[in-house]
C-alpha positions in Angstrom: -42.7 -5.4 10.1 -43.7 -8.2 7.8 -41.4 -10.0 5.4 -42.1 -12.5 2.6 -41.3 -16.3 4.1 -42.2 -18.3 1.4 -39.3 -16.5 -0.2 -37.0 -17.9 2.6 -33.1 -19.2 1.0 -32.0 -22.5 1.7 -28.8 -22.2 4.1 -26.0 -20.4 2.8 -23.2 -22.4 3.2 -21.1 -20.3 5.1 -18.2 -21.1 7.3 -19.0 -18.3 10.6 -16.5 -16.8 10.3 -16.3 -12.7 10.2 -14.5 -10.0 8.7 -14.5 -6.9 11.3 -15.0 -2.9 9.5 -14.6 0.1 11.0 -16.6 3.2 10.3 -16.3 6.5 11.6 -19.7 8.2 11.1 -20.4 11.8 11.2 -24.0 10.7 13.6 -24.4 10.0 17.6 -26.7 8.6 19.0 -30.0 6.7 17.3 -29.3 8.6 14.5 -25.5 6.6 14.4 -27.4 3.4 15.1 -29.4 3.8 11.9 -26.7 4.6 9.8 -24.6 2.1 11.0 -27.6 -0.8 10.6 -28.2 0.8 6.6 -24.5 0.4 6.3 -24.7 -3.3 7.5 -27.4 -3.2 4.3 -25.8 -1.6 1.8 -22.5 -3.2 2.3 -24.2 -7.0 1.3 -27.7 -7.5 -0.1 -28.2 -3.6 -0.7 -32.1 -3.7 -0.7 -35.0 -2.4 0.9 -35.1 -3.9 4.6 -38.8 -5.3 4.2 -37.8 -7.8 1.4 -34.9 -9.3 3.4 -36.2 -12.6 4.1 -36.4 -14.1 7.6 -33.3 -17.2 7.7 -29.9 -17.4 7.0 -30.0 -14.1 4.6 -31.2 -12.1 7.2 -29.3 -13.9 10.1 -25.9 -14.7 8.6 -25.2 -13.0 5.3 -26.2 -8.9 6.4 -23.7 -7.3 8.6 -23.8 -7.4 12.4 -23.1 -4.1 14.5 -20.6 -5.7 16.7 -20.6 -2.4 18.9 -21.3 1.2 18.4 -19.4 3.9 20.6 -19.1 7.3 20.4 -16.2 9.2 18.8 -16.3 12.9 20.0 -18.9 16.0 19.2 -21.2 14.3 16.8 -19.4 11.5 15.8 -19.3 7.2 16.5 -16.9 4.7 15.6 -18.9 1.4 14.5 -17.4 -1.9 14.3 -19.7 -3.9 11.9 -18.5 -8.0 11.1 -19.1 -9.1 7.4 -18.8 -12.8 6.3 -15.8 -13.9 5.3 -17.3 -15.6 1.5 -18.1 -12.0 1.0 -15.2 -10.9 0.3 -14.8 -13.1 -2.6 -11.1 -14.2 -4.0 -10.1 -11.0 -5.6 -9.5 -7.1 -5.0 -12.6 -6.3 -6.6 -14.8 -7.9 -4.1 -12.8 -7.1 -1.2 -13.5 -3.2 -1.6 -17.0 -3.6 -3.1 -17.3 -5.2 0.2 -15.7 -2.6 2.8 -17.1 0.4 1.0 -18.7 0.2 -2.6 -22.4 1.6 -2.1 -21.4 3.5 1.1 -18.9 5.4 -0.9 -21.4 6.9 -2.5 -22.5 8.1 0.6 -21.7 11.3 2.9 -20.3 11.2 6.7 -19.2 7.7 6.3 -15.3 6.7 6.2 -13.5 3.4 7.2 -11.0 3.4 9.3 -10.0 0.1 10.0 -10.2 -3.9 9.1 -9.1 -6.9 10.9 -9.3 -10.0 9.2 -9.3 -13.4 10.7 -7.0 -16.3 9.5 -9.5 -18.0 7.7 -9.1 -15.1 4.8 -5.8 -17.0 3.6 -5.6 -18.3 0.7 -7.1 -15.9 -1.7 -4.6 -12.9 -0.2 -1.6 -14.4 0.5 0.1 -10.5 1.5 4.0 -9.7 1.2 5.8 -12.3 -0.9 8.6 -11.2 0.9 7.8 -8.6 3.9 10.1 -7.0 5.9 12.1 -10.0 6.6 12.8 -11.0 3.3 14.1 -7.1 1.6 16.6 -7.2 4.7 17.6 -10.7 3.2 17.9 -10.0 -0.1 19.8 -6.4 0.5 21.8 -8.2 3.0 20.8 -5.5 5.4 19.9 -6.6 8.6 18.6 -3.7 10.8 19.4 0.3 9.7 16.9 1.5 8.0 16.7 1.4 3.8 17.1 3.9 1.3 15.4 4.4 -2.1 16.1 7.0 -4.8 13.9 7.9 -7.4 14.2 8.9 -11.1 14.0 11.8 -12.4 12.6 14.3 -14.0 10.7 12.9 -16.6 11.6 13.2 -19.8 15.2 12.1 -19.6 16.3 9.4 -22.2 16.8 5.8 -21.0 20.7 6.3 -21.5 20.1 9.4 -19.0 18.3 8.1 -16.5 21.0 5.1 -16.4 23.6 6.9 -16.0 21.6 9.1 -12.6 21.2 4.8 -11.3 24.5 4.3 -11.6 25.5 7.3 -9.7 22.7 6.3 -7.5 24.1 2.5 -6.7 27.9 4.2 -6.5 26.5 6.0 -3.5 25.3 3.0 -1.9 21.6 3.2 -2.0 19.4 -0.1 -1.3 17.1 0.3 -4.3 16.5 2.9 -7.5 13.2 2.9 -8.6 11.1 4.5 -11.6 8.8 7.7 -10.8 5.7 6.8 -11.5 5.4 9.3 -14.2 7.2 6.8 -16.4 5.3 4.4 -18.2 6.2 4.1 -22.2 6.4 7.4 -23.6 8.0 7.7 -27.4 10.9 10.0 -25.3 11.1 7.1 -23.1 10.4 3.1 -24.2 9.7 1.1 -21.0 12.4 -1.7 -22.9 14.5 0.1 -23.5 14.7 2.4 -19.8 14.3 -0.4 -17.9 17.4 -2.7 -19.8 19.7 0.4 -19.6 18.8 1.0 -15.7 19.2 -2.5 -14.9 22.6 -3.2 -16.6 23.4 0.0 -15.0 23.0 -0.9 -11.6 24.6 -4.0 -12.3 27.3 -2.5 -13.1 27.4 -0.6 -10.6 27.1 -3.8 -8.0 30.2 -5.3 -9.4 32.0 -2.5 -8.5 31.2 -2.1 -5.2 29.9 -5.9 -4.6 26.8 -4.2 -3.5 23.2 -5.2 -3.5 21.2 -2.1 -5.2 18.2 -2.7 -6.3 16.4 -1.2 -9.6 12.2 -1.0 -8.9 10.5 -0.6 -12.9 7.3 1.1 -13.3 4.7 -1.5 -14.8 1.5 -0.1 -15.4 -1.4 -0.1 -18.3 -4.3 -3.3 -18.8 -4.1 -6.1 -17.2 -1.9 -8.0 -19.7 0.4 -5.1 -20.2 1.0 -5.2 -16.5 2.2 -9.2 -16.5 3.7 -8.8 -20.1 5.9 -5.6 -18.4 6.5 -7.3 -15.2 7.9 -10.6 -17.0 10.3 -8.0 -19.5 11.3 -6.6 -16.4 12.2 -9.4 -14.4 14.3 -11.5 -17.4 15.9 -7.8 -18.1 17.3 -8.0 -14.3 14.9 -5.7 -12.8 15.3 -6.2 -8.9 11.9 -4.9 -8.0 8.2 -3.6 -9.5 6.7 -0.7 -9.1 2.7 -0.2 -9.4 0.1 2.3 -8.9 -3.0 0.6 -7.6 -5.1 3.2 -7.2 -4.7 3.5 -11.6 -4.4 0.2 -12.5 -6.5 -1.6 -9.6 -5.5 -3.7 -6.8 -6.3 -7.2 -8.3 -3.1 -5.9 -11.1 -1.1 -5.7 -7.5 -2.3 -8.9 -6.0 -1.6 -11.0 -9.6 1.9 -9.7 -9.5 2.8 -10.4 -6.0 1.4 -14.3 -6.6 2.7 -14.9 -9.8 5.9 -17.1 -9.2 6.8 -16.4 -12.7 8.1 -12.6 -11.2 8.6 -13.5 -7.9 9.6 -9.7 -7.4 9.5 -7.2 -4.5 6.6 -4.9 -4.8 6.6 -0.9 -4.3 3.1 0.1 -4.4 2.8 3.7 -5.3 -0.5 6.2 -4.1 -1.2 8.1 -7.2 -5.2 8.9 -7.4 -5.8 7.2 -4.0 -5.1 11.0 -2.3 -8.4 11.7 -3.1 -10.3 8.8 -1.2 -8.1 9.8 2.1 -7.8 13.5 2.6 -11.2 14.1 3.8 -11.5 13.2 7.2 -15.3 13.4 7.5 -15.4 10.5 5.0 -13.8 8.4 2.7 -10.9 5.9 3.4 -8.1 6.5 6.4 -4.7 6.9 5.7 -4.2 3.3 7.5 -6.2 1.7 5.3 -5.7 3.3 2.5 -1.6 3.0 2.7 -1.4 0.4 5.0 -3.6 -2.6 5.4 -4.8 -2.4 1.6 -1.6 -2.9 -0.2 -0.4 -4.9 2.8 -3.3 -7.6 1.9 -3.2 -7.6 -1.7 0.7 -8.3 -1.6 2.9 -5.0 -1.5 6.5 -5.0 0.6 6.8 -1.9 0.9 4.2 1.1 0.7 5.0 4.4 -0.4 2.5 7.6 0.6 3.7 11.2 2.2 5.7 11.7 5.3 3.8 14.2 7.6 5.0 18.0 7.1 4.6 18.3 3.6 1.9 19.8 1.3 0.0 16.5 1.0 -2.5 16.9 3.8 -1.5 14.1 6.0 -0.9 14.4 9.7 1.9 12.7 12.0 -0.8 10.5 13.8 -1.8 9.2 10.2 1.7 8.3 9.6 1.6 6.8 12.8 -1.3 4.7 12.3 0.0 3.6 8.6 3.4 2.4 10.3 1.1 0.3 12.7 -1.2 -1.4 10.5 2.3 -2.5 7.9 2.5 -4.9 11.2 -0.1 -5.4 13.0 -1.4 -8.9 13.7 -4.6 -8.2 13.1 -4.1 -9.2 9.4 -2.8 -12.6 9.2 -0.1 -11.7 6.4 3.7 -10.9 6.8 4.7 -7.5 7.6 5.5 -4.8 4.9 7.8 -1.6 4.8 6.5 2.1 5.1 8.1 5.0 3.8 9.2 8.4 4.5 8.4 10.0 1.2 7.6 13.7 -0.2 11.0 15.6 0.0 12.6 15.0 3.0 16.2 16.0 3.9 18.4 15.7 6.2 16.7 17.9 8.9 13.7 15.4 8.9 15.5 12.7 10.1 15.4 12.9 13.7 11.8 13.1 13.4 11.8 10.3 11.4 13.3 8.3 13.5 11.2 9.3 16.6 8.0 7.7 14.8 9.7 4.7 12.6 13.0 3.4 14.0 14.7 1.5 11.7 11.9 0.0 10.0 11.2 2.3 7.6 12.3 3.0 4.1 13.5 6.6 3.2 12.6 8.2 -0.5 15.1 10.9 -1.8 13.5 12.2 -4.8 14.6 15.5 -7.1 15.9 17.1 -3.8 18.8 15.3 -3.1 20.4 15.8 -6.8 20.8 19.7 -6.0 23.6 18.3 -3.7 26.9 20.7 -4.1 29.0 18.0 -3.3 27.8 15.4 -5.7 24.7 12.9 -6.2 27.4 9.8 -5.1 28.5 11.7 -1.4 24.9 13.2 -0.8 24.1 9.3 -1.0 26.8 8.3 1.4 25.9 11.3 4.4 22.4 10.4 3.8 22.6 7.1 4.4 25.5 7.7 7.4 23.0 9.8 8.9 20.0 7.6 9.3 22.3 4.4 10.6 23.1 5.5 14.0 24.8 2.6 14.6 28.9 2.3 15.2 30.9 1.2 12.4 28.6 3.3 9.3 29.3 3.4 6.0 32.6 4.8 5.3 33.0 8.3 2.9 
């Protein structure tokens, strides 16, 4: 195949170092090879192959198949190295360069990403990680608990009152449902000053550490100009949705040192890139090394058992990626989320350990015995260490 020389690019500048991307395709064989070597394509230059020039486009700049192996009936799992410069210093470039034109493409999902330590500055990950929630809550090893809440629709002197009760029963953080954002039932001031005083209030009677987690959402400058409100009102934590309001709103909040918050993220919308397992974006990725990278501490997504289409081995795989060395950035929290009670626990357990924060959303406010004592069992039950939290 002839190319064009005289069209041949200076060098490139770049530093050798890779970025490693793994696809699942829905191909074997030569037909996998193909794909795999359009993907390398697509994912950089995306052009025709015969007006690649010969030289450092061609040799350095396109991805490399790094290996190819098959992955059951039909399937391979290809491992395909990208530049580093490629993915650029924001979120933006970062998924434009694991899957924006081969998105638009059938039979193609990632699965994974490892990320070498050269990567660092431009995502700096967890401001504070695993390490540093367990410092600030003063909790060293059982596992945390967040409440959520709700229902929408409740005033802000409603919803204060349910994070008091919350923080009286000894829970480690109280955070917005997503659903709330600034509705004229609901101001986001005004919510997230009554929920924060609340809490407060709530710490100086029990000298406890709760946590209240406000919703920020919107553009860009509504995000920071929310954030900041929400940090001089008292606010303990952020909540955000990348998957609505785009990861590069996540990474800017976790490096501003203006906030200098905790960050929940939250995986509204992003169910749809993950629950097709043919294509798409894995649960890992998706939950896991994503908002680990861009700068979440803790990532919340379904617990397995649910009606949200995710499996025990994707949970699984999402706990391993919130720690894996493989991406140069502090360790983050995952979640058991999507209605669990009590008689989820052991199982739980069997898959997280300690390290793992538990959601109790609507379900746990149907308590007979009261919101305050259903807080206390629950957290008794998940510390299975001597000396728990007393009635």
């Amino acid at each position: 195949m002839s190319r064009p020389s005289e069209t041949t690019p200076p060098s490139l500048g770049l530093s050798g170092a890779r970025v490693i991307v793994r696809y699942l395709l829905q191909a074997s064989g030569s037909s996998a090879q193909r794909t795999a070597e359009v993907l390398c394509i697509d994912q950089t230059v995306e052009s025709a192959e015969e007006i690649i020039p010969d030289g450092p486009i061609r040799e350095s700049l396109i991805g490399r198949v790094e290996s190819l192996e098959a992955a059951g009936s039909d399937q391979s799992t290809a491992a395909i190295s990208f530049p580093i410069e490629l993915l650029g210093r924001s979120g933006a470039e970062c998924l434009h360069l694991l899957f924006g034109t081969s998105s638009l493409k059938p039979g193609i999902r990632v699965v994974g990403l490892e990320l070498p330590a050269d990567v660092l500055p431009p995502f700096h990950g967890p401001r504070f990680g695993r390490v540093g929630l367990r410092g600030l809550l003063g909790v060293p090893n059982r596992p945390l608990v967040c409440a959520v809440l709700k229902p929408l629709g409740l005033p802000p002197d409603r919803l204060a009152s349910l994070a008091r009760e919350f923080a009286l029963g000894g829970v480690d953080w109280i955070k917005d449902d997503q659903g709330m954002t600034d509705q004229p039932f609901c101001r986001f001031q005004d919510r997230v000053a009554a929920c924060a005083e609340a809490v407060s209030d709530a710490n100086r009677t029990t000298d406890g550490s709760c946590r209240y987690v406000a919703h920020v959402s919107g553009a860009p400058e509504e995000v920071r100009e929310r954030a900041r409100y929400a940090t001089r009102a008292g606010a303990g934590g952020l909540l955000i949705c990348p998957g609505l309001t785009g990861y590069d709103a996540l990474r800017a909040l976790a490096a501003d040192r203006t906030i200098g918050l905790p960050i929940f993220s939250h995986p509204a919308l992003l169910g749809t890139y993950g629950l097709d397992r043919r294509q798409g974006i894995a649960p890992a990725v998706l939950y896991g090394t994503l908002p680990r990278v861009m700068g979440a501490d803790v990532s919340i997504y379904p617990t397995w058992g649910a009606d949200f289409g995710i499996g025990r081995d994707d949970c699984a795989r999402i706990a391993e990626a919130t720690e894996t060395p493989r991406i140069p950035v502090a360790s983050m929290f995952p979640t058991a989320a999507g209605r669990i009670g009590l008689e989820h626990i052991e199982d739980i357990r069997d898959l997280y350990g300690h390290e793992v924060v538990y959601i109790l959303g609507s379900r746990i406010q149907r308590d007979r015995e009261g919101l305050r004592q259903a807080c206390r069992r629950f957290i008794a039950a998940i510390d299975d260490r001597p000396g728990r939290l007393p009635d």
